[in-house]
C-alpha angles and dihedrals in degrees: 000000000000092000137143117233124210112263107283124227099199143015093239093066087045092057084047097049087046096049091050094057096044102043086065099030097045112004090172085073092043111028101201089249085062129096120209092261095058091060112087133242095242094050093054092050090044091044085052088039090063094037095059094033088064112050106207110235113197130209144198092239084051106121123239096256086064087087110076119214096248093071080076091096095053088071095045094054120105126225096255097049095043081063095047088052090054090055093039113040126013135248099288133053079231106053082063080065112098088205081074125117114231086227093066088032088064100042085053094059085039083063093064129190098294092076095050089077105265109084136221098022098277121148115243129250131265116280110273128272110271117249107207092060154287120318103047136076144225088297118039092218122138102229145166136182095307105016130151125273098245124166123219079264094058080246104133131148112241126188111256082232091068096225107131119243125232116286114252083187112068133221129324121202128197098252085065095065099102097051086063106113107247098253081064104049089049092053097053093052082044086057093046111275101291120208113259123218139015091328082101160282117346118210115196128186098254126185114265117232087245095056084049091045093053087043088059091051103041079055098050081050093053121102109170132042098247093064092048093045083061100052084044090055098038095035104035092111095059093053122111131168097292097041088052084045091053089044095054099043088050094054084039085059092044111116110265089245092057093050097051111146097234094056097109087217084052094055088045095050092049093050090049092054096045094056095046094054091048083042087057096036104103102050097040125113116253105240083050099053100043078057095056094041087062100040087054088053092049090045077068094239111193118145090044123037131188104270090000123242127002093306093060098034091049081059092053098050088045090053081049101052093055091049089056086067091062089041082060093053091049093049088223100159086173101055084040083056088041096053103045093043087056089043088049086047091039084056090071088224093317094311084128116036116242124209093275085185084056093056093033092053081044096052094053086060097036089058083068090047103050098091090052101056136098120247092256101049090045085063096043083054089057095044098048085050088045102048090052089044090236105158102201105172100186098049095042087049093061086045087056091045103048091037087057094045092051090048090046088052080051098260097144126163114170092211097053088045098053087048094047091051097042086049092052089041090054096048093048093238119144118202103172095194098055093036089059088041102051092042094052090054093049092048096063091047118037098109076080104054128087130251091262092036076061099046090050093048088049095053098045089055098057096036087059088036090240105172111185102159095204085038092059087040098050088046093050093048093055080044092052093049099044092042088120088072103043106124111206096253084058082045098057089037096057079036091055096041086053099055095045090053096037097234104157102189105168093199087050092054099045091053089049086045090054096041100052089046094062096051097028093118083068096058113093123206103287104048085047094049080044089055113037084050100051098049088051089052091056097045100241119123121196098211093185092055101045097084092052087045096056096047099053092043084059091046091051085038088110103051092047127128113220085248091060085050092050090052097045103048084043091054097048093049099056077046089061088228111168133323105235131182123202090253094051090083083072105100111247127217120310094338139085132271105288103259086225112044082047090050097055090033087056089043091055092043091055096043091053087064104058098041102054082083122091086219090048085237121131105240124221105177134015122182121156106301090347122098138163127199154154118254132205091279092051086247113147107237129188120211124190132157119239109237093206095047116018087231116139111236118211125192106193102204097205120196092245094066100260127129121194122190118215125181114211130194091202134000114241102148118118106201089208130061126236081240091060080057106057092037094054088048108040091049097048092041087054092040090049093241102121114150105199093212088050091050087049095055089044089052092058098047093048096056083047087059112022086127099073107043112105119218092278093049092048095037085051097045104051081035086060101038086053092055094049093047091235112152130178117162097201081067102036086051087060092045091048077055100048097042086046089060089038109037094089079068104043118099122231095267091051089043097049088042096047080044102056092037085057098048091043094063091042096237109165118234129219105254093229089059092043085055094046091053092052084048096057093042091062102041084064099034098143090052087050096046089053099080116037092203097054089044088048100056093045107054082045092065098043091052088048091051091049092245089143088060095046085046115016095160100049116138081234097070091031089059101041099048092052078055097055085045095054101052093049098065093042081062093052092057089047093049093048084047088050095055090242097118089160097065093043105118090355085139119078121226092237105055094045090054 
């Protein structure tokens, strides 16, 4: 309804055009075994009087099937003929008509160009760049003069008459053969082998109105996926924009449980979907195909992307970013939403770039549009910004803005709320008002949300430190009570929250611990390593649950990253689990492997493995300049060198299916952080459990990358190395260099530990650096003095590197020993007060020093 068509050469193609669009919009006026001649005049004017008394309003909730086909045209029109139109017809396919009353001829002009969906008057774009090559335009059709109107399917509408309309295309010349996609090339030698060019007419075999109109009702008979993926694979060449529409919205109704990923007809019939809208791409028009795009996102496509990998998905952004253009003229703020929420899905969490300048050009017109939207869209603004990791301020800021003032009105939805948050926590951007806001609503209200509404809002909140004290309790309490339906990804995630706040609910912990016990054998590596690490960050050890945990840590052993082995040992040693030795895996008298010594033994096998790479990347295949491997992430990546360049080729195989391609001039990347190494040390060192050719490779690696270790990292590694008993001096020598440029920073506790690992493994010191640490001590005595530990170990280690001899007069050894003095004799009062005169004094000075 209410669209321009393109200027008409003859009235045949007119009755045809006219025909086409009733025979789908009001089939009562044009049953489908008329011709245009058999329907009568009245029928027609009453059929225009209807159309222009009843002005169509659109709206973003409108389904797909709302766009008719014929709107087709209005894409493909060029500027110059859109304004002849304008001259030349007016604003409806009926007012041509000379059945037509004046009366509804002149209410169609009075509509004006506006409501014809393109707003302001102002004329479209060119039809979009095509994306298969060169050579060809916004439709693939081969067409002459007087060609017929054929779209890249080979769907077209023809008039009944069989005379062939006008081309919209253009020409195509010969030399132009080789930039057809290939399923063109394949349909026209199917069709015979048809004559390109201006030689002459082609006449495809185009799909009759009556075959789509029996492929839209065996689908809407259709209730599996196996019976749709058949009339996908037997009907896809009579498919055009409204019969793949169709197509989409009746899957999209499908139950859940028919549409699970893991159905075989379901990924065939993605995958289907997903070609022929790719297949259709070019020639659709731009509000359509912003809606498929984001039908097939919501269909959850994932094998099988629109365009697949980053070469077919860089064509779709730039299609869409050509449509957007249209979208602006229009003035259409919810298909611009649209599009850029489906592009940021389609992404797979920035596993594919998206066109940044795309989302960058929207956000600046979508700032003038916030106050206007509704809360849902708000948030959909904010999570297409947030998968894509777009940090746009100025435009979050106004999200933030509208949405509290909504919330404030007493506007309140709990799903648009959780997104909006989770898109704010993920971008790292604090808005207080609408923080204290948005919690206050859901507080009121979390009896109402889901398990993994709870576990969002849980995350957000301690992501943006958010420390409502009734908040947290309310939320643990729907937790507690909903415990039975926690899966293990909503587990790790209110563990997590927990951690990062410091909330140490014992109640709270035990429920998560009993949960995650009776479905543990549903965690994979990731979330184990996540959970083991996190309850042993927070000091609370589920006796009841070691055991299972151990066991199943041993069972996943074999698909861990070093990153999930970092984490677990880690975990289990903050937990105090175990003290194994390398020999305790031997099985004693009469009793089984000890389930410790086995676990540690297991951890330092596997990181082995991945270590003895320089890249730190557990290699699969290795022949001549090909490799494959598996990277940080687990991801299967194939790495080859290009003959003609040098350059070194990568394929990422990503688990959705996905496979980018990346040329690289040099490899630099390190697939562990400096973090994975001092955990894996340090946890091992202090379980008993050092492998000296584990330590060696973890030395290496540490000097490769001593630049990029912060104070913990370094504190944790040399503290680990000292309690193995590993030394290298090659690496110690990098570590005396980089705790000479960072000990200004380093607290008491870090200084007296770096110090006593030094002095444990006997590495000389340069004197410069020994005087400079005295220095510092001093200069924060009190601090020093605060904690006698801390005092102790570090005097320790300045007696035992000779520090005293290069120094004896420092202010460092005069006060301290006043202060040992001075406690001794303190103890000798308290002994002779205690009635125990033979132990008074029993302690020598030196030996306590």
């Amino acid at each position: 309804q209410n669209h321009f068509v393109s200027p008409l050469q003859n009235s045949g193609f007119l009755a045809s055009c006219l025909y086409s669009c009733c025979s789908i919009a009001c089939r009562p006026f044009a049953p489908s075994n008329s011709t245009p001649d058999e329907v009568s005049g009245q029928a027609w004017e009453a059929r225009c009087d209807n159309q222009c008394e009843q002005p169509s309003h659109r709206t973003e909730d409108a389904p797909s099937q709302s766009l008719r086909p014929h709107e087709e045209s209005a894409y493909a029109r060029s500027a110059s003929q859109y304004q002849a139109s304008v001259s030349a017809c007016t604003t409806h396919a009926c007012c041509a008509s000379s059945s037509h009353s004046s009366r509804s001829r002149s209410h169609c002009a009075s509509l004006g160009p506006s409501r014809l969906g393109y707003g302001h008057g102002l004329p479209p774009l060119q039809a979009p760049q095509n994306i298969w090559g060169p050579g060809w335009g916004a439709f693939g059709s081969v067409a002459g003069s007087t060609g017929s109107l054929a779209f890249d399917s080979g769907v077209g509408r023809r008039g009944s008459s069989g005379r062939a309309s006008p081309s919209l295309a253009g020409t195509h010349t010969d030399g132009d053969e080789h930039s057809r996609p290939p399923w063109q090339q394949q349909q026209q030698q199917d069709a015979g082998g048809a004559a390109a060019g201006g030689s002459g007419d082609v006449e495809a075999e185009l799909p009759t109105q009556e075959m789509q109109n029996l492929v839209i009702e065996q689908l809407q008979n259709s209730f599996n996926m196996g019976r749709i993926k058949e009339i996908l694979k037997h009907y896809d060449s009579h498919f055009d924009q409204w019969t793949l529409a169709v197509a989409m919205d009746h899957v999209q109704k499908l139950p859940v449980d028919q549409r699970r990923a893991s159905d075989p007809d379901t990924k065939e019939v993605k995958q289907r979907l997903s070609a022929l809208y790719m297949h259709l791409l070019p020639e659709m028009d731009p509000c359509r195909s912003v809606k498929l795009l984001q039908t097939l996102a919501q269909l959850g496509v994932c094998m099988h992307e629109p365009g697949k990998n980053q070469e077919g998905f860089t064509a779709v952004n730039r299609h869409m970013s050509q449509v957007s253009e249209v979208l602006l003229k229009m003035d259409n703020d919810q298909d611009v939403i649209n599009m850029l929420w489906a592009l940021a899905k389609h992404s797979h969490h920035r596993e594919l770039a998206v066109d940044e300048d795309l989302f960058r050009y929207m956000a600046q017109y979508l700032v003038t549009k916030v106050p206007s939207l509704q809360f849902r869209m708000l948030s959909k603004t904010a999570q297409a910004y947030a998968l894509v990791g777009i940090n746009e301020w100025s435009l979050l800021d106004s999200i933030c803005a509208a949405a509290f003032a909504k919330l404030q009105s007493g506007e309140f939805d709990p799903a648009p709320t959780i997104n909006l948050l989770d898109a704010l926590s993920k971008l790292r951007m604090e808005n207080d008002s609408f923080l204290a806001i948005a919690s206050l609503k859901l507080k009121a209200n979390v009896a109402a949300l889901t398990p993994s509404n709870l576990a969002t809002v849980a995350k957000a909140l301690a992501e943006m430190r958010y420390d409502d004290e009734t908040m947290w309790r309310r939320l643990m309490e729907q937790a507690t009570r909903r415990m039975s339906i926690l899966n293990p990804s909503q587990v790790v995630s209110f563990t997590w929250a927990l951690s990062k706040r410091g909330i140490a609910d014992v109640p709270m912990h035990a429920s998560l611990a009993g949960r995650s016990q009776a479905i543990l054998d549903k965690f994979n590596a990731s979330e184990l390593a996540s959970l083991v690490y996190l309850l042993g960050k927070q000091g609370l050890e589920p006796k009841s649950l070691m055991p299972s945990l151990v066991e199943r840590a041993t069972a996943l052993m074999g698909s861990m990253s070093l990153r999930n082995v970092s984490n677990l040992v880690r975990g289990f040693q903050l937990l105090d689990y175990g003290a194994a030795t390398l020999t305790d895996q031997q099985q004693p008298e009469g009793g089984e492997p000890d389930p410790a010594a086995q676990l540690y033994t297991m951890a330092a096998q596997r990181a082995k493995e991945w270590l003895k790479d320089p890249e730190g990347r557990l290699v699969l295949s290795l022949q001549g300049t090909s490799e494959e491997y598996l990277d940080e992430e687990m991801r299967r990546v194939e790495r080859s060198k290009d003959e003609h360049t040098a350059d070194i080729i990568e394929r990422v195989h990503y688990k959705s299916g996905n496979v980018v391609e990346t040329r690289l001039y040099h490899v630099s990347k390190k697939h562990f952080k400096s973090q994975n190494l001092s955990d894996i040390a340090l946890a091992l060192a202090d379980r008993g459990a050092a492998d000296p050719e584990l330590f060696s490779y973890i030395a290496v690696r540490a000097k490769e990358t001593m630049r990029s270790f912060t104070l913990m990292s370094m504190v944790d590694l040399v503290c680990g190395f000292a309690q193995a008993g590993y030394y290298d001096k090659e690496t110690f020598d990098e570590l005396e260099r980089q705790f000479g440029a960072t000990f200004s920073e380093m607290g008491p506790a870090y200084l007296a530990d770096t110090m006593w690992a030094f002095a444990t493994l006997k590495h000389p010191l340069n004197s410069d650096l020994l005087k400079a640490v005295m220095d510092s001590s001093w200069s924060r005595w009190h601090r020093m003095c605060s904690d006698q530990q801390v005092l102790a170990r570090l005097m320790w280690a300045l007696y035992t590197l000779n520090a005293d001899a290069l120094q004896p007069d420092h202010a460092v050894f005069t006060e301290f020993q006043r202060l040992l003095e001075e406690q001794e004799g303190q103890t000798e009062v308290a002994d002779a007060g205690s009635g125990s005169p033979e132990q008074a004094g029993s302690t020598p000075s030196g030996q306590s020093s």
